[in-house]
Rosetta silent file (secondary structure, phi, psi, omega in degrees, C-alpha in Angstrom):
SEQUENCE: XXXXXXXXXXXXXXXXXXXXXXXXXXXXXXXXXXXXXXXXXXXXXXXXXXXXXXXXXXXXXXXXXXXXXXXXXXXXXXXXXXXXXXXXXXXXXXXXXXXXXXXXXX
SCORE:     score description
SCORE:     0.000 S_00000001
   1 L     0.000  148.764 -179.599   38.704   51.220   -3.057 S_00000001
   2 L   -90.144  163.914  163.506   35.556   52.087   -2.334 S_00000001
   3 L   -51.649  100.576  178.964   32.017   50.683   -3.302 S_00000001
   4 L   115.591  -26.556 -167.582   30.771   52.234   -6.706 S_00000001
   5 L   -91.040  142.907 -157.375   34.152   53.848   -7.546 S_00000001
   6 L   -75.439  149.969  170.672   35.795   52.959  -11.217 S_00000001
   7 L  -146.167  115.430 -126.616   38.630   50.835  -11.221 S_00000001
   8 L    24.218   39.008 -167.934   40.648   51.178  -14.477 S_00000001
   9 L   127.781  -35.488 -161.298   38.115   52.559  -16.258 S_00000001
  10 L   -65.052  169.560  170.401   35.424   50.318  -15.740 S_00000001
  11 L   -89.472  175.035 -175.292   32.191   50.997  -15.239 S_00000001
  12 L   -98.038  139.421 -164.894   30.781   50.951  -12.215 S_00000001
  13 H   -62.294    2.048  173.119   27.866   48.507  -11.474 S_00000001
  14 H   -98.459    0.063  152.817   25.113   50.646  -11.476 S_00000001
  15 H   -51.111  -52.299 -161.124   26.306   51.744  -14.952 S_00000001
  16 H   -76.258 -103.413  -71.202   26.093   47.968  -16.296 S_00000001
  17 H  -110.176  -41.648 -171.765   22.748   47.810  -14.595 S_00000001
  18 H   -75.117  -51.812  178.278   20.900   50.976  -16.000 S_00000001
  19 L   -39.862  126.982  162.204   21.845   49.711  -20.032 S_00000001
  20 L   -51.933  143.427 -179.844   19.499   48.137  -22.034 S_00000001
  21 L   -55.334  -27.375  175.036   19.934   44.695  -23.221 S_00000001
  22 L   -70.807  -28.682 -165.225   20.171   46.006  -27.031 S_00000001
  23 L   -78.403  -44.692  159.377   22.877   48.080  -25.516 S_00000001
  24 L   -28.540  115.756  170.139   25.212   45.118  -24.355 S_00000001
  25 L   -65.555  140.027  161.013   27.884   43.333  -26.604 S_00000001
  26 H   -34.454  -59.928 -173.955   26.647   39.883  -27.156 S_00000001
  27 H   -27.907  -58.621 -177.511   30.671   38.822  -25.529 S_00000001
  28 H   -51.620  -67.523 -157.441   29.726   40.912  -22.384 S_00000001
  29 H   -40.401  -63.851  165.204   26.074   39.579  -22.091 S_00000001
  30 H   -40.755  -48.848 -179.270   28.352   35.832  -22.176 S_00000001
  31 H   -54.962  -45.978 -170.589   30.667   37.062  -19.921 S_00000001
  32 H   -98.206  -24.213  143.210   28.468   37.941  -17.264 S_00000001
  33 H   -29.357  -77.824  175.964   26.150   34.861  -17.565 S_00000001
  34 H   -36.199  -65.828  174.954   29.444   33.047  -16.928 S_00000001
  35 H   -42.832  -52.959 -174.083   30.471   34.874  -13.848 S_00000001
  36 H   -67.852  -20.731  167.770   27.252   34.432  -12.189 S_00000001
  37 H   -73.659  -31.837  140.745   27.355   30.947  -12.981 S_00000001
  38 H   -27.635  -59.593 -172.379   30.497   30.946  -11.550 S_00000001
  39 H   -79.870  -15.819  152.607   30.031   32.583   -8.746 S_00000001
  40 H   -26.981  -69.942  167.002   27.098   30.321   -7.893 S_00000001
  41 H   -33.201  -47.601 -150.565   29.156   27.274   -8.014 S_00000001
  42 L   -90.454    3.966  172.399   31.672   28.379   -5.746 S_00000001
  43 L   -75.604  -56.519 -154.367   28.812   29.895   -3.218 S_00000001
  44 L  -138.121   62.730 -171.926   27.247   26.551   -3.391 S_00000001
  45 L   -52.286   -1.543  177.433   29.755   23.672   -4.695 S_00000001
  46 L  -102.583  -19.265  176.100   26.600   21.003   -4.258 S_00000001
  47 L   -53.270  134.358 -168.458   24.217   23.360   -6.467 S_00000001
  48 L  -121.399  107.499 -179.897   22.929   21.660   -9.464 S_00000001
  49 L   -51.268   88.183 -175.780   22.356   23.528  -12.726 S_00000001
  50 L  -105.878   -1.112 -167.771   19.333   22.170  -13.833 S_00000001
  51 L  -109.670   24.478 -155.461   17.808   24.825  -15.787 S_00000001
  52 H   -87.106  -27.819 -148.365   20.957   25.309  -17.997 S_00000001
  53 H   -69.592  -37.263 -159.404   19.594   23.611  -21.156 S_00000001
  54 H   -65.092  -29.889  158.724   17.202   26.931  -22.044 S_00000001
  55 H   -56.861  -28.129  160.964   20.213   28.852  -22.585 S_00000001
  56 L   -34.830  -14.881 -177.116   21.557   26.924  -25.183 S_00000001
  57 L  -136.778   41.709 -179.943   19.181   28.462  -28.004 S_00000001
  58 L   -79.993  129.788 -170.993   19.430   32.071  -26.864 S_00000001
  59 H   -50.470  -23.191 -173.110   19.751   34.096  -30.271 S_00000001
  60 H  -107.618   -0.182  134.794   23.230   35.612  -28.628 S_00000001
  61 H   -44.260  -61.189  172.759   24.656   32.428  -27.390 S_00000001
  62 H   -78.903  -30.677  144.937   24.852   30.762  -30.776 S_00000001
  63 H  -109.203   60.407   94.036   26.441   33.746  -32.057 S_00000001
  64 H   -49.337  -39.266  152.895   28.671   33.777  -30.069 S_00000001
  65 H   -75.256  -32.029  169.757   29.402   30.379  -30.412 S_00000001
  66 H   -28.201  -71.641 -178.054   29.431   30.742  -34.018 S_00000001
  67 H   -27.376  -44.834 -172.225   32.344   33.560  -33.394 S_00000001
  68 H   -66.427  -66.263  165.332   33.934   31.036  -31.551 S_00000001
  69 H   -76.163   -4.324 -168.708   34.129   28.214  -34.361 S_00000001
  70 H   -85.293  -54.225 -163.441   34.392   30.642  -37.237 S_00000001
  71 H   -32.335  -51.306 -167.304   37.689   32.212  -35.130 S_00000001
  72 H  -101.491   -2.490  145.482   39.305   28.769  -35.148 S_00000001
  73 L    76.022   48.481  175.567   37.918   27.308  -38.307 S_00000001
  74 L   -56.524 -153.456 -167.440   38.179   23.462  -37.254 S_00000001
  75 L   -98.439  167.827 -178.045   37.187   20.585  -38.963 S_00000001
  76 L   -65.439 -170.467 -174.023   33.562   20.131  -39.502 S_00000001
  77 L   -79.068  176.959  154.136   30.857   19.310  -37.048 S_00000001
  78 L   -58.787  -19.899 -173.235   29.066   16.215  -36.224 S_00000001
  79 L   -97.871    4.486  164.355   26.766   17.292  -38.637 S_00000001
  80 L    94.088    0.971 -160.627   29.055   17.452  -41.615 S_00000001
  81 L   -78.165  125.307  175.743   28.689   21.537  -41.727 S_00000001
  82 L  -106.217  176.854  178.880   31.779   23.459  -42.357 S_00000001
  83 H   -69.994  -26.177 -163.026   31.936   27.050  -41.505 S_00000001
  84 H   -52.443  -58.307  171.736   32.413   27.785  -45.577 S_00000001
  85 H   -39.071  -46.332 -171.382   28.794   25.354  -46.080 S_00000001
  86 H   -83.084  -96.996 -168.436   27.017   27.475  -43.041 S_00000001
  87 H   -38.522  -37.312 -175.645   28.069   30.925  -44.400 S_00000001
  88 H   -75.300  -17.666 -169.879   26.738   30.085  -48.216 S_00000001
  89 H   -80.170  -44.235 -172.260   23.537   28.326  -46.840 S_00000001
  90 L   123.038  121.280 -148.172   23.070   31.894  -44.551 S_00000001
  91 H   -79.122  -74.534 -167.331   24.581   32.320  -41.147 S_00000001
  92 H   -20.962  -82.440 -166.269   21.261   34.386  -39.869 S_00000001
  93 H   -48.854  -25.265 -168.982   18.899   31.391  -41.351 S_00000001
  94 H   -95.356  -31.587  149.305   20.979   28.619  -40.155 S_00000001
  95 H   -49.378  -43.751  156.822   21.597   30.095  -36.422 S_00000001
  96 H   -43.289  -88.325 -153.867   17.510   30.269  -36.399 S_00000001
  97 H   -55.045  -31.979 -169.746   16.894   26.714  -37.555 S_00000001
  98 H   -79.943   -4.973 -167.642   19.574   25.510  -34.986 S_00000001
  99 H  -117.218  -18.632  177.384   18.135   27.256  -31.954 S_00000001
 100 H   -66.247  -26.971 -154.763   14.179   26.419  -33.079 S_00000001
 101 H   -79.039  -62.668 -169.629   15.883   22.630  -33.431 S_00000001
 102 H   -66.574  -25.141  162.484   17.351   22.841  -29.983 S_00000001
 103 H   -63.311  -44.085 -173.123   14.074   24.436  -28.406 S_00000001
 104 H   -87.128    6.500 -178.733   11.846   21.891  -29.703 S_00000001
 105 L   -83.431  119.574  141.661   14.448   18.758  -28.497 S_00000001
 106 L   -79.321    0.000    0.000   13.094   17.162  -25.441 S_00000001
């Protein structure tokens, strides 16, 4: 196959590359974070992620991770939170306070 040409469909990368970030499913936006972190490692198996922590309070990381605990609907957190307790308090408000909480952590 050649460079640029679709391969079941997909887009091609200068498709992904011209969309706006509003344009992007949160999943994808995760998805392709992962891969490059991926592909990093295995470029450079001694590289050391040190700048990893800022992602952690990206508004479309934690919901995604939400998605992720709601899907399998464990037991609660360390923090006593269930998902039922998080949806009645207000998933929007509580996703906020957790990512200002995790910004402001040294």
């Amino acid at each position: 196959m050649k460079y640029g040409q679709q391969k079941n469909g997909a887009e091609t990368q200068s498709q992904i590359f011209n969309r706006k970030r509003s344009e992007i499913p949160t999943a994808e936006r995760l998805q392709t974070l992962q891969e490059k972190l991926y592909q990093k490692a295995k470029q450079e198996p001694n590289y050391r992620f040190y700048v990893l922590y800022d992602k952690t309070f990206i508004p479309y990381m934690l919901q995604e991770a939400r998605k992720k605990v709601r899907a399998t609907n464990t037991a609660p957190g360390i923090d006593g939170q269930t998902v039922k307790d998080i949806e009645q308090y207000g998933v929007s408000q509580y996703l906020y306070e957790i990512g200002e909480e995790l910004r402001n952590t040294n």
